[in-house]
C-alpha positions in Angstrom: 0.0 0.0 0.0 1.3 4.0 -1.2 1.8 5.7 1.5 0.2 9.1 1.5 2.3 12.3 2.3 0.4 12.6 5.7 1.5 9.3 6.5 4.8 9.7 5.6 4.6 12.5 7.6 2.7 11.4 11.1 5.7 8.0 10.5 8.7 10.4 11.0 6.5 12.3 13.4 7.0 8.8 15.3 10.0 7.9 14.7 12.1 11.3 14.4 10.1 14.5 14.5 13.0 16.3 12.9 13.0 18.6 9.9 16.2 19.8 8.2 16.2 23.4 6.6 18.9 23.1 3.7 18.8 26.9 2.8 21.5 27.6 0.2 21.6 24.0 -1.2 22.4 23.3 -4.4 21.6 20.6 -6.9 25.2 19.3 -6.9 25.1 19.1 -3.0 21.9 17.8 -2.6 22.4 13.9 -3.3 25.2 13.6 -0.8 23.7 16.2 1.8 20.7 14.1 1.6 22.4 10.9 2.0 24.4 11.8 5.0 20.9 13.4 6.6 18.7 10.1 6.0 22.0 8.1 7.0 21.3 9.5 10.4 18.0 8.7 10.1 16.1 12.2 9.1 13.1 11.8 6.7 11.8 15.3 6.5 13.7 17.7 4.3 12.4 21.1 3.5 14.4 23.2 0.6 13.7 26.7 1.2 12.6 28.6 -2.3 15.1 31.5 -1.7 18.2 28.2 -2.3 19.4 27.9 -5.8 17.2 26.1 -8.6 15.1 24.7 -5.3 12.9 23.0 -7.2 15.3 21.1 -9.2 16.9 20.3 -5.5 13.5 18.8 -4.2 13.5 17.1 -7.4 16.0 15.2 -7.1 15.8 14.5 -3.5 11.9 13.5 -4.2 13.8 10.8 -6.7 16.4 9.2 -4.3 14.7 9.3 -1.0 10.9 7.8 -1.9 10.5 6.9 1.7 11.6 10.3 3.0 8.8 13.5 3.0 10.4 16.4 0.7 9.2 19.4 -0.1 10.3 23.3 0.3 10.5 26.2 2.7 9.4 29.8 2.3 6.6 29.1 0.2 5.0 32.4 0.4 2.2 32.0 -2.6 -0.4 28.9 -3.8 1.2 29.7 -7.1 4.7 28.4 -5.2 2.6 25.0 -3.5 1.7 23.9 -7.3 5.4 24.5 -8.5 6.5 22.4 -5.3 4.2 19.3 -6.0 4.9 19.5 -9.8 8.6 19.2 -8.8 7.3 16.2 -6.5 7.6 17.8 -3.0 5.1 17.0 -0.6 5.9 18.9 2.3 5.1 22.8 2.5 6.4 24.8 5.0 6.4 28.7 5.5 7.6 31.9 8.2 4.2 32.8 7.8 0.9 31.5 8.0 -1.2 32.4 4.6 -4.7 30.6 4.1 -4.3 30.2 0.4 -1.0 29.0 0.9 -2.5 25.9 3.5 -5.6 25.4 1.5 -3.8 25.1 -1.5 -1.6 22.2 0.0 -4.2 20.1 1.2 -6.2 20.2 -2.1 -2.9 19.0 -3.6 -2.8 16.3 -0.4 0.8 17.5 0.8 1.6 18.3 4.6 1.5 22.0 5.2 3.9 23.6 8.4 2.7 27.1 8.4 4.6 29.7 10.9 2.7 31.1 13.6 3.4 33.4 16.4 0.7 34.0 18.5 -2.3 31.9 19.6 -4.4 33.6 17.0 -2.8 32.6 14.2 -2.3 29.0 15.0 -6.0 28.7 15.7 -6.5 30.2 12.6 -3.7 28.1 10.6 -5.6 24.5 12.0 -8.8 26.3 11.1 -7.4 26.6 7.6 -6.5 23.3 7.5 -2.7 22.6 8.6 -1.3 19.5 9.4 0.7 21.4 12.1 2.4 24.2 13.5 5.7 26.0 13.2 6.7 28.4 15.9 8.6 30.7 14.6 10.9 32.6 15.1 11.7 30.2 18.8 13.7 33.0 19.8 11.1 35.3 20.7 9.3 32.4 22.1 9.9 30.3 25.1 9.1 26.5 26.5 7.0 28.6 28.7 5.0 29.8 26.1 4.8 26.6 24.2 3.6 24.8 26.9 0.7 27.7 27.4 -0.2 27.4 23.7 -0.6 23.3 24.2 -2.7 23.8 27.2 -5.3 25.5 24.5 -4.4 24.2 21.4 -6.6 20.9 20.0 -5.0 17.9 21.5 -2.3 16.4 19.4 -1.5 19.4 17.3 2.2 18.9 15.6 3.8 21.9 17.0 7.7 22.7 16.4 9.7 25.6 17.4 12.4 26.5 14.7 14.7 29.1 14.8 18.0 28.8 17.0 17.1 25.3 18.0 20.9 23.4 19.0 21.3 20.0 20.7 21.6 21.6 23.9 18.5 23.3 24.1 16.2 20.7 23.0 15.8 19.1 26.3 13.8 22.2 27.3 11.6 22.7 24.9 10.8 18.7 24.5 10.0 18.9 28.0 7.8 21.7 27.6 5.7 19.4 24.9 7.3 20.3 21.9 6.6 17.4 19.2 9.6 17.7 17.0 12.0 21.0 15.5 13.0 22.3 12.7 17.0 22.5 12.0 18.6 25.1 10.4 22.0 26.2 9.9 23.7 24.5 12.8 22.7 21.2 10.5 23.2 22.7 7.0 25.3 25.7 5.5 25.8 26.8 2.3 29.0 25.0 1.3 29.1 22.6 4.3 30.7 19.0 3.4 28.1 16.2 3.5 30.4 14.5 6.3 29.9 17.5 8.5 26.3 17.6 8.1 26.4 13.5 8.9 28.2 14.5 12.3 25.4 17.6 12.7 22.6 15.4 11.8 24.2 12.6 14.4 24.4 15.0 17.2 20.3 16.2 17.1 19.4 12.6 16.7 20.8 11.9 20.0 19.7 14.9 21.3 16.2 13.9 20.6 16.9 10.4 22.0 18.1 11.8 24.8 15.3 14.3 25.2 12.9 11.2 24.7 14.4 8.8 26.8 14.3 11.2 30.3 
């Protein structure tokens, strides 16, 4: 049986609830930077739109990682969602949450991340029909006000800080009731070799382990 992007998506949520940001990747990089992250055991890998020829990156990713969920950052526009899922990407995540943006992806059946940062707008973003949440930035957030959101939130809602997220601050906001993160540039830089982003990718996976375990 297919599995369905939402499924892919609630399996990783399971298993590793960890998505890596490669902003700045390339289509040259992307095969071995995507080896060394599913390696480690990542299956969710967004390509922000503002990285070189993205699509062509989520492309080819799509190609050599069917189990893995891959789609795109920074979509700002439905026009954006359509490019993604013609390219193959499932996943759609944004700083921002837009209503045409999350409608658009679940007509097309992908998993839609939209950012929110206030209470108000992640009502609104479930309302609209996300799969889940993105706090964003987490720097001008807290554990403290992550755990207030989930005290009001539906129970269950996917919701992950990104933004300045490390191995050593995880612990925090997992005990606060975060469900996974979103990984930035201390797991991918433009130009960083695949075997650093390995180590990287090693470090939040026991991180989260860790974080899981206690």
């Amino acid at each position: 049986m297919t599995m369905t992007p939402l499924d892919t998506f609630h399996a990783a949520m399971r298993q590793l609830p960890l998505v890596a940001i490669l902003r700045g990747l390339t289509p040259a990089e992307a095969p071995a930077v995507g080896d060394a992250l599913v390696d480690a055991g990542f299956r969710l890998l967004e390509v922000p739109l503002n990285s070189p020829q993205p699509l062509e990156s989520i492309a080819l990713l799509r190609q050599r990682f069917p189990d893995a969920l891959v789609g795109a950052g920074t979509v700002l526009t439905a026009q954006q969602v359509r490019e993604v899922h013609a390219a193959g990407g499932a996943l759609i995540v944004s700083p921002n949450f837009n209503a045409e943006v999350v409608a658009e992806a679940g007509r097309l059946g992908m998993v839609s991340l939209p950012g929110v940062a206030t209470p108000t707008e992640a009502f609104g973003a479930l309302a609209a029909g996300a799969t889940g949440l993105k706090l964003f930035p987490a720097e001008a957030a807290s554990p403290a006000v992550l755990k207030a959101w989930l005290a009001v939130l539906p129970q269950g809602t996917p919701l992950m800080p990104v933004g300045g997220i490390s191995p050593t601050n995880m612990d925090a906001w997992r005990a606060a009731g975060a469900t996974g993160f979103g990984i930035g540039s201390a797991l991918y830089k433009p130009g960083k070799a695949a075997a650093e982003v390995r180590d990287a990718a090693l470090q939040f996976v026991a991180a989260w382990q860790g974080a899981v375990r206690t």
